[in-house]
C-alpha positions as CSV (number, residue, x, y, z in Angstrom):
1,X,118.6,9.0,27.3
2,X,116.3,11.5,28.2
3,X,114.4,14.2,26.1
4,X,117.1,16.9,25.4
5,X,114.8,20.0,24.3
6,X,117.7,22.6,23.5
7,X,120.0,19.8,21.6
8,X,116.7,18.8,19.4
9,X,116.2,22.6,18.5
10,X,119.5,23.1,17.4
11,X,119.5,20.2,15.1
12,X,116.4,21.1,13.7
13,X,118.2,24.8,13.3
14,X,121.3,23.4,11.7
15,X,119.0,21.3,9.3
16,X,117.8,24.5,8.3
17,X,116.7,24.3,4.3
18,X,117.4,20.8,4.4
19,X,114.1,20.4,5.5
20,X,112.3,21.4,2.7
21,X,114.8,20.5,0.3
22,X,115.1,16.7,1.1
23,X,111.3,15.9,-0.4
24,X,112.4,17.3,-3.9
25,X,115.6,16.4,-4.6
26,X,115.8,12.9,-3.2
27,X,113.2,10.4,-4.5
28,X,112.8,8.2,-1.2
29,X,112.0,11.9,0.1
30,X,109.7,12.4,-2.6
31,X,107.7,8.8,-1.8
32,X,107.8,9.8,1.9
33,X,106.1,12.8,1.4
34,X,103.8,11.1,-0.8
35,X,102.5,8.3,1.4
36,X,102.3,10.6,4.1
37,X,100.3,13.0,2.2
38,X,97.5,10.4,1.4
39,X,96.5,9.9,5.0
40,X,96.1,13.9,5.6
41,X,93.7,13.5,2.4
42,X,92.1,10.7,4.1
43,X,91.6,12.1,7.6
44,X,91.7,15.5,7.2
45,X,88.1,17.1,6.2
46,X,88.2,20.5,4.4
47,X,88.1,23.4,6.4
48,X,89.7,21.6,9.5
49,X,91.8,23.6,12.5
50,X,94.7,22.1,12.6
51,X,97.7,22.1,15.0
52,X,100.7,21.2,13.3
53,X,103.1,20.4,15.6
54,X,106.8,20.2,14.3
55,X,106.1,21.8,10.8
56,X,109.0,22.3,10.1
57,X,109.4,24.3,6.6
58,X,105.9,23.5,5.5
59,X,105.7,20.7,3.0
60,X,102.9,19.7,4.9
61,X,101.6,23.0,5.8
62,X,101.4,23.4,2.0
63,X,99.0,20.1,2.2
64,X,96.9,21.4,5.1
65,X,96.3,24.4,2.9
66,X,95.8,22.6,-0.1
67,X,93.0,21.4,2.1
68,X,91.6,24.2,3.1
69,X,92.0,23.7,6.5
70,X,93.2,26.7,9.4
71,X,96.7,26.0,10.4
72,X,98.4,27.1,13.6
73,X,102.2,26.1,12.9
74,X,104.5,24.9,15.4
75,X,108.0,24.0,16.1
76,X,110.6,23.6,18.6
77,X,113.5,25.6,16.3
78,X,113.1,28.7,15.3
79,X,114.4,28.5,11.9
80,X,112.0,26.1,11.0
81,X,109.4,28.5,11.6
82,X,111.1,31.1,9.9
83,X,111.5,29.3,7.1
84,X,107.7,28.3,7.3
85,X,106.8,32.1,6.7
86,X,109.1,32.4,4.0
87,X,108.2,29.0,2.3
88,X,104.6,29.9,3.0
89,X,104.9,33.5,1.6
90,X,106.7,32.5,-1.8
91,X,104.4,29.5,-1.8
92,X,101.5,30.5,-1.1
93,X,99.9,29.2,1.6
94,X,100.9,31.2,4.7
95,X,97.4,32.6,3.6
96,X,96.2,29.2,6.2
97,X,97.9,29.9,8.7
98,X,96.3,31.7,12.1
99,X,99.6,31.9,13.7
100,X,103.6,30.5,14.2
101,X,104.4,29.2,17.5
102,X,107.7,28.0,19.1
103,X,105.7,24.8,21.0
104,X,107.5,21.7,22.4
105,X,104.5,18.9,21.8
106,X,105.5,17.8,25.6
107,X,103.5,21.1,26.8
108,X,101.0,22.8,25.0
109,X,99.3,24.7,27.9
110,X,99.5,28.2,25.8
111,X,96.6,26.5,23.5
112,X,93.2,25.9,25.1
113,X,91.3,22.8,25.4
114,X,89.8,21.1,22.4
115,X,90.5,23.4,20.3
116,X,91.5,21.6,17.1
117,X,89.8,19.1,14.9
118,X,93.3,17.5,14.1
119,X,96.7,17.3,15.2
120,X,99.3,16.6,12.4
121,X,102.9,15.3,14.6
122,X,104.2,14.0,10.9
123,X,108.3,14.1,10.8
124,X,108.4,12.3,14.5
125,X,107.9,14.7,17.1
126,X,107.6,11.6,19.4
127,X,110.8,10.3,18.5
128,X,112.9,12.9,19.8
129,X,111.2,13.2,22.9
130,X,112.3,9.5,24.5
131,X,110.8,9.2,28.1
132,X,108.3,11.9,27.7
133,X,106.4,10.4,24.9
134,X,103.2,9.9,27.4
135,X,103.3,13.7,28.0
136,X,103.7,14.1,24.4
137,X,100.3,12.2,23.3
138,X,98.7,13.4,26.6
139,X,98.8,16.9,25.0
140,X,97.8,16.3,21.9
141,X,94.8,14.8,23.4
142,X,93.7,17.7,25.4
143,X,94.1,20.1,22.8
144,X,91.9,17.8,20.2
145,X,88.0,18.1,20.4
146,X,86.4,14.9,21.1
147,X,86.3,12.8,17.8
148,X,89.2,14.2,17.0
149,X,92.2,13.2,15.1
150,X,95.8,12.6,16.0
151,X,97.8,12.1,12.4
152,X,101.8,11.4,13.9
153,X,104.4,9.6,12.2
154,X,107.7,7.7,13.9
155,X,110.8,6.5,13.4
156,X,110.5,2.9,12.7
157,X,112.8,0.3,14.1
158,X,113.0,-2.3,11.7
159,X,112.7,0.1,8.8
160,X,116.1,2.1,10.2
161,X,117.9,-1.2,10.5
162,X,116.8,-2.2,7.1
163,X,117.5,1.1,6.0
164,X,121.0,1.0,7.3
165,X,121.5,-2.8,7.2
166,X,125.4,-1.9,5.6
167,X,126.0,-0.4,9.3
168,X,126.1,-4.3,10.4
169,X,129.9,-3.9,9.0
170,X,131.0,-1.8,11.2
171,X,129.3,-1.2,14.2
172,X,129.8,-3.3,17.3
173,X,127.6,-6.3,18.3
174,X,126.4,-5.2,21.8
175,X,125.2,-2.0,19.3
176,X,122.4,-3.2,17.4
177,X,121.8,-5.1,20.2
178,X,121.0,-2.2,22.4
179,X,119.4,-0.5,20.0
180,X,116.6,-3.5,19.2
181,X,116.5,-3.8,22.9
182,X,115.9,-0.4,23.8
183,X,114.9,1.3,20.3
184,X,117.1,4.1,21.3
185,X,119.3,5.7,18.9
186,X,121.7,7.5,21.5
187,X,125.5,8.2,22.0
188,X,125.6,5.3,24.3
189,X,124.1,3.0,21.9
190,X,125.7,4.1,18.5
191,X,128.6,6.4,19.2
192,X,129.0,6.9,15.5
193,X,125.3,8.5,15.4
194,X,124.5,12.4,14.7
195,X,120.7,11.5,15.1
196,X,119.5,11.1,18.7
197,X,115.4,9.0,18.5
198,X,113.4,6.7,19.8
199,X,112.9,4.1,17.0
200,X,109.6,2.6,17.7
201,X,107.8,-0.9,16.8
202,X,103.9,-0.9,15.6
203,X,102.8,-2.3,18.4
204,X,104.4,0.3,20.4
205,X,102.8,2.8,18.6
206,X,99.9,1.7,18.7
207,X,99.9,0.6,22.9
208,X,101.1,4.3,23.5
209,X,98.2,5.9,21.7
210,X,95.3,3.8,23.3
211,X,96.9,4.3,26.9
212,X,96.0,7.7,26.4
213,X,92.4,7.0,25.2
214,X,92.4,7.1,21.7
215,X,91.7,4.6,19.4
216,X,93.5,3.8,15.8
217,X,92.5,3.8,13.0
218,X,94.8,3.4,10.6
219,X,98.4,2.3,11.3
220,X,100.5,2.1,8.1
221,X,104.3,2.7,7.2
222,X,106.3,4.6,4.9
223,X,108.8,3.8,2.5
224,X,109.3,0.1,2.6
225,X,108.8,-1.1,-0.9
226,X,111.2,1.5,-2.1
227,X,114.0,1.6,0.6
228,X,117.8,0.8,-0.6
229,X,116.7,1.1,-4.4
230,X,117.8,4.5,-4.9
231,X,119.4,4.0,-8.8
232,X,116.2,2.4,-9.7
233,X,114.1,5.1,-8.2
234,X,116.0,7.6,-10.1
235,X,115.5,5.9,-13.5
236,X,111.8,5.4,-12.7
237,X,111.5,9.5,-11.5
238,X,112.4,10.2,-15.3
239,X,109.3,8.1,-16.6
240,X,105.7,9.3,-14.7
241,X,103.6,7.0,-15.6
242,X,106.6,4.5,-14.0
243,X,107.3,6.7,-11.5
244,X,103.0,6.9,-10.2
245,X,103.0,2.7,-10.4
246,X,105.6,2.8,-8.0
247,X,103.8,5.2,-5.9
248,X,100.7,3.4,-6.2
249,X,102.2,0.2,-4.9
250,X,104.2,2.0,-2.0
251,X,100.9,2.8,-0.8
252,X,99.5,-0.5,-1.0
253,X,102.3,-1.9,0.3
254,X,102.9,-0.1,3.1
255,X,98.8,-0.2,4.6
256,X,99.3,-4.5,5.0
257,X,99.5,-5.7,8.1
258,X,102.6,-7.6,6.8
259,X,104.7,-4.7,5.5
260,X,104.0,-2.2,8.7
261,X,107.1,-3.1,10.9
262,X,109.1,-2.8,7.3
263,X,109.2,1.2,6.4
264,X,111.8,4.2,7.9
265,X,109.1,5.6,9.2
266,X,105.4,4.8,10.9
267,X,102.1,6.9,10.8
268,X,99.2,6.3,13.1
269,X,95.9,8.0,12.7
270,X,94.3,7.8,16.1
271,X,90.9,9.5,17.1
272,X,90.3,11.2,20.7
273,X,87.7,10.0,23.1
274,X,85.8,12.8,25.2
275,X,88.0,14.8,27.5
276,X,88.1,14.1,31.1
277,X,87.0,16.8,33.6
């Protein structure tokens, strides 16, 4: 399938609140944004620019602030960035923020060169984006400055089909089967599908950043101790110091080597060589 820019937007539009809504009122959403949090504390030094690319409503933009970093917020769907100035307004950190900008992470050429000490791609920017991924990373890379830092996360292929394991019911054979084959998540894989991604492997991950110079880091997933245990995650949510042994153990868990493959999602922290002139 190839990269659909308008269709993405408009999902993104019709997600609307959801966005924001989806870390606080579900707890799998609450250990996602968790896990992904502690690797912008790791990798992000205080008074950073940063290029957020697919913000979205700001959960992280409320990190990046928390950070004391300079934000220039980006998205592909323009009520996402609408509802990052309100979120940021009644939250408090639009204060970061230099400026909103509707950017597709396949071209950035309306922001210099090296211009920013991070890029945050969190909430998989390169999932939607199928064949273009290369063009994706490539511009990240030119708008880092050398020694920079590329923080993404992915949709993980063998976390989704753990995730959705049930699915095995009902769908066809030749289904999963195209969809480990490929790691597409398209009509033509999974009629039954709303969400249209590339589901990646680590090892994937990790090839497509080095093609493009840079060199990881860190390389970790995100909720895979925790997935399918939703009734248990609710009783723990009720009891904190429960609910932060849980979260201290998701994090452990999902930085071995073992467990990286296992999670819905996959982040990569991945720093920039020099530019090429």
């Amino acid at each position: 399938m190839a990269y659909d820019r308008p269709a993405v937007a408009a999902y993104f539009d019709q997600l609307a609140e959801g966005e924001w809504q989806r870390f606080e009122k579900a707890a799998l959403g609450a250990i996602h944004e968790h896990i992904h949090n502690l690797y912008l504390e790791r990798f992000v030094l205080r008074g950073s620019r940063v290029l957020e690319i697919g913000a979205g409503p700001g959960r992280f933009t409320q990190t990046l602030h928390r950070l004391g970093c300079r934000i220039v917020v980006a998205d592909i769907s323009d009520v996402q960035l609408g509802l990052n100035r309100r979120y940021g307004s009644e939250n408090g950190f639009a204060s970061s923020v230099e400026a909103y900008e509707k950017l597709d992470i396949c071209d950035l050429t309306a922001l210099p060169n090296a211009s920013f000490d991070v890029v945050v791609a969190y909430g998989g920017p390169l999932s939607y984006v199928f064949e273009r991924r290369d063009d994706a990373v490539e511009s990240c890379r030119r708008v880092l400055r050398p020694g920079g830092v590329l923080l993404a996360s992915v949709m993980s292929l063998w976390g989704t089909l753990h995730r959705h394991l049930a699915a095995l019911k009902d769908l066809p054979l030749w289904s999963t089967k195209n969809i480990v084959e490929t790691g597409d998540l398209t009509p033509e894989n999974d009629p039954t599908s709303p969400h249209k991604c590339h589901l990646f492997r680590s090892a994937e991950l990790a090839h497509l950043m080095e093609r493009h110079g840079f060199t990881v880091e860190a390389l970790a997933a995100s909720n895979a101790l925790s997935t399918n245990l939703e009734p248990l995650l609710l009783e723990l949510r009720q009891q904190p110091d429960r609910w932060q042994a849980l979260l201290d153990l998701e994090a452990q868990a999902t930085a071995q080597p073992g467990y990286v493959d296992g999670g819905t999602h996959l982040i990569v922290a991945a720093r920039s060589g020099p530019l090429d002139h």
